[in-house]
C-alpha positions in Angstrom: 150.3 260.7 115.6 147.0 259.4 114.8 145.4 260.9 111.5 141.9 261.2 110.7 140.9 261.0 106.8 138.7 264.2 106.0 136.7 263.7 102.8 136.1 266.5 100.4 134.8 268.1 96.9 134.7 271.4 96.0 132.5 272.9 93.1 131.7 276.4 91.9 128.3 277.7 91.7 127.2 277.5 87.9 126.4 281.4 87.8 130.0 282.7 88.5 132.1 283.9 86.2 135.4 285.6 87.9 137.0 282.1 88.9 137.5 279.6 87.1 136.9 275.8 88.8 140.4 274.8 88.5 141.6 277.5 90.6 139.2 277.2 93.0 140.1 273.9 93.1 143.6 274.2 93.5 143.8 276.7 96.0 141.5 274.7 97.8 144.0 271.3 97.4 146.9 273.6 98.0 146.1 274.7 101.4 144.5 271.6 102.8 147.7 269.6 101.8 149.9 272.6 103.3 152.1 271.1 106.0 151.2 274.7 108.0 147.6 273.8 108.2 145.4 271.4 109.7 147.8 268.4 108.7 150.4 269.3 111.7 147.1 268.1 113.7 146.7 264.8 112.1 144.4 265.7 110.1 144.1 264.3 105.7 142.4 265.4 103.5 141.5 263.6 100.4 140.1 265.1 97.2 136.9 263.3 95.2 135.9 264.2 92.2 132.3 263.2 93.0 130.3 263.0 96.4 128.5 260.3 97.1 126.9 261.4 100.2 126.7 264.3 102.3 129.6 262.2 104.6 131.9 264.3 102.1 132.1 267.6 102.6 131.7 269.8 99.8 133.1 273.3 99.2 131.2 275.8 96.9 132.4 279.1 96.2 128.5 281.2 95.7 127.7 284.7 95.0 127.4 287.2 98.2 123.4 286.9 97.6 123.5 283.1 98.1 125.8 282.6 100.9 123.4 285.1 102.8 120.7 283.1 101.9 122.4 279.9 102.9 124.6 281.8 105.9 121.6 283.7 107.6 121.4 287.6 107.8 123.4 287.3 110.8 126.3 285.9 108.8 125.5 287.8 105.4 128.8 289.0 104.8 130.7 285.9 105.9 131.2 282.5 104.9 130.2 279.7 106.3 129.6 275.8 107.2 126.4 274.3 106.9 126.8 271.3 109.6 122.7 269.7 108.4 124.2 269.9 104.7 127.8 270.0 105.5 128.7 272.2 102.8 130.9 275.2 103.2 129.9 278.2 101.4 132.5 280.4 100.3 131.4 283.9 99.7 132.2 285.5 96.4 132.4 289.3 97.3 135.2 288.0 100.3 136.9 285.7 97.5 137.6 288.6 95.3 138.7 291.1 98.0 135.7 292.8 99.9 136.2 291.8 103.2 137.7 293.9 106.0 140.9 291.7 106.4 144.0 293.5 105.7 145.8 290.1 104.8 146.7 290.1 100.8 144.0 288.1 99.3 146.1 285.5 98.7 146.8 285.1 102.2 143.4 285.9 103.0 142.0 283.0 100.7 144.1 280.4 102.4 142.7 281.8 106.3 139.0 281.5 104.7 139.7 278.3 103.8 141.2 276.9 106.9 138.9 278.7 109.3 135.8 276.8 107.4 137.3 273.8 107.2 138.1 274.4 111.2 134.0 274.7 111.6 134.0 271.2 109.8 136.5 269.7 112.3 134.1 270.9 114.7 135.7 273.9 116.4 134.2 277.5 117.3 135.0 280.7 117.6 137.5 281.5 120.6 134.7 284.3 121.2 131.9 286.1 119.9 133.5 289.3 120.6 136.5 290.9 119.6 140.2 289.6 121.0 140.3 292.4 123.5 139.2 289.9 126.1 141.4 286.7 125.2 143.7 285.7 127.2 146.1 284.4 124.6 146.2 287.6 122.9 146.7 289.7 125.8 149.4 287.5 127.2 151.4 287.4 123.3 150.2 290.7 121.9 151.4 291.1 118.2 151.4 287.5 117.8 149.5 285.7 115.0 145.8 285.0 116.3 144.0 281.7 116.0 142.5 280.9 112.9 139.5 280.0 114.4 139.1 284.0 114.9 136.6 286.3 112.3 139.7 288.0 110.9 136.8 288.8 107.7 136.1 291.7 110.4 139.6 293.0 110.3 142.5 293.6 112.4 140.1 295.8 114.9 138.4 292.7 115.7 141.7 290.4 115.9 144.0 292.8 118.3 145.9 292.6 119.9 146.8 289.7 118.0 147.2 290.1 114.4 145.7 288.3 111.1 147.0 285.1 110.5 145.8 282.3 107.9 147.1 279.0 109.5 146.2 276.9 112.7 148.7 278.0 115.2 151.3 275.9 116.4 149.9 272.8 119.0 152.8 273.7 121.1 151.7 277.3 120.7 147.9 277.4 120.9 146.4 274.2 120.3 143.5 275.0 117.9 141.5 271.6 118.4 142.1 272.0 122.8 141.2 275.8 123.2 138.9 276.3 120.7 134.8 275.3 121.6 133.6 272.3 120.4 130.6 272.5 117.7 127.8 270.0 117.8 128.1 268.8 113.6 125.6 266.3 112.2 128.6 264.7 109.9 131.6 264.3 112.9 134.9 264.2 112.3 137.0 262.3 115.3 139.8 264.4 117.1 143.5 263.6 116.0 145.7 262.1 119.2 147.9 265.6 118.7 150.0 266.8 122.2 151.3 270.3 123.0 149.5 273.8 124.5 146.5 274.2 126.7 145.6 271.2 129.2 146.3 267.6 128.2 143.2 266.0 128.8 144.3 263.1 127.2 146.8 262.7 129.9 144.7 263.9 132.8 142.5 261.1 132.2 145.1 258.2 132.1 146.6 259.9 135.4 143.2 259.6 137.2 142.6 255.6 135.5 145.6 254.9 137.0 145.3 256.3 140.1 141.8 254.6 140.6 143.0 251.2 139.9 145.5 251.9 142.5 143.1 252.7 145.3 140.5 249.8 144.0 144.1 247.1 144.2 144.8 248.6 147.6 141.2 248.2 148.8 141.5 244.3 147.9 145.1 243.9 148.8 144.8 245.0 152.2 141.8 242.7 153.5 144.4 240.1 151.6 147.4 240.9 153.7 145.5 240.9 157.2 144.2 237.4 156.5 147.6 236.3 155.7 149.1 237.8 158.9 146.3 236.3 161.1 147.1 233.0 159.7 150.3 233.2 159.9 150.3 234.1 163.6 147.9 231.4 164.5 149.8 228.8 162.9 153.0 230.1 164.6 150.4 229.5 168.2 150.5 225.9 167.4 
């Protein structure tokens, strides 16, 4: 498998008091290293203790009054990525319990942090709405949802899947295949990773090779008749 190298720094706003850096920091390092997370999809990611340009993401855990200022009134309550700045803000009030996710805050933590980091990779939302209308849901009910889903809104919004707080299994659901694709000022390149939803990968080798098949057969043929011809006019003499 092909892995991508995934910058990153993370940093706690100055005016918070109820974490302390170092944990921040090492639940951050802790679940991006996790062999359950975005790593399975050939992903690494590599701490820095300084950034020296906004190519490095940077993680920063701010009060619920600043990540609505930085997040927009639409996503007030949420955390978010900033792909102009590409900074993820992680909101305070959600850090420390207030969401609507029924996932122990540990647990809860961890899916904040890989669903961010899943906006940085450049992936969406499955949809806007609740799960009531996705079809991998409906066709696994009670099985662990994307992590790409807003399970901040609760288990309402997730069902009839349930919260979960890693990427799902490429041979499962593969996050990085059925997921939308974000437009991001600071791209990250996709990981060569196989398994669930269509191969495109494969679907476009299949057609490469079936075109140079029909472009060899279109100069082949014209090849053969000239050689028969000859052959049969020299076999005349």
């Amino acid at each position: 498998m092909k892995t991508v190298d995934v910058l990153y720094t993370c940093e706690i706003d100055p005016e918070i008091t109820s974490e302390s850096p170092d944990s921040f920091r090492e639940k951050i390092q802790s679940t991006l290293s996790d062999s359950r997370g975005w790593v399975k999809y050939g992903y690494n990611f590599v701490y820095v203790q300084s950034r020296p340009d906004k190519s490095v993401l940077k993680i920063i855990l701010v009060s619920g009054d600043k990540a609505k200022n930085k997040c927009g009134s639409r996503l007030g309550g949420f955390s978010c990525y900033s792909p102009d700045e590409n900074n993820i803000y992680m909101n305070l009030n959600n850090w420390m319990g207030g969401s609507a996710s029924t996932l122990p805050l540990d647990r809860y933590r961890t899916y904040a942090i890989n669903h961010e980091v899943g906006h940085r990779l450049g992936l969406g939302h499955p949809s806007e709405t609740d799960c009531s209308n996705s079809e991998f849901c409906n066709a696994n009910k009670g099985a662990p949802g994307s992590v790409m889903i807003q399970m901040t809104r609760g288990p309402d919004w997730v069902r009839p899947c349930v919260e979960n707080e890693w990427p799902l299994d490429p041979s499962v659901y593969n996050e990085l295949k059925e997921n939308p694709r974000l437009s991001n000022t600071y791209t990250v390149s996709f990981p060569s990773v196989t398994g669930g939803g269509n191969n495109y990968d494969v679907n476009i080798v299949v057609a490469l090779l079936i075109l140079m098949i029909v472009l060899l057969m279109a100069i082949i043929d014209p090849i053969v008749s000239f050689v028969k011809e000859t052959i049969a006019k020299q076999s005349k003499k």
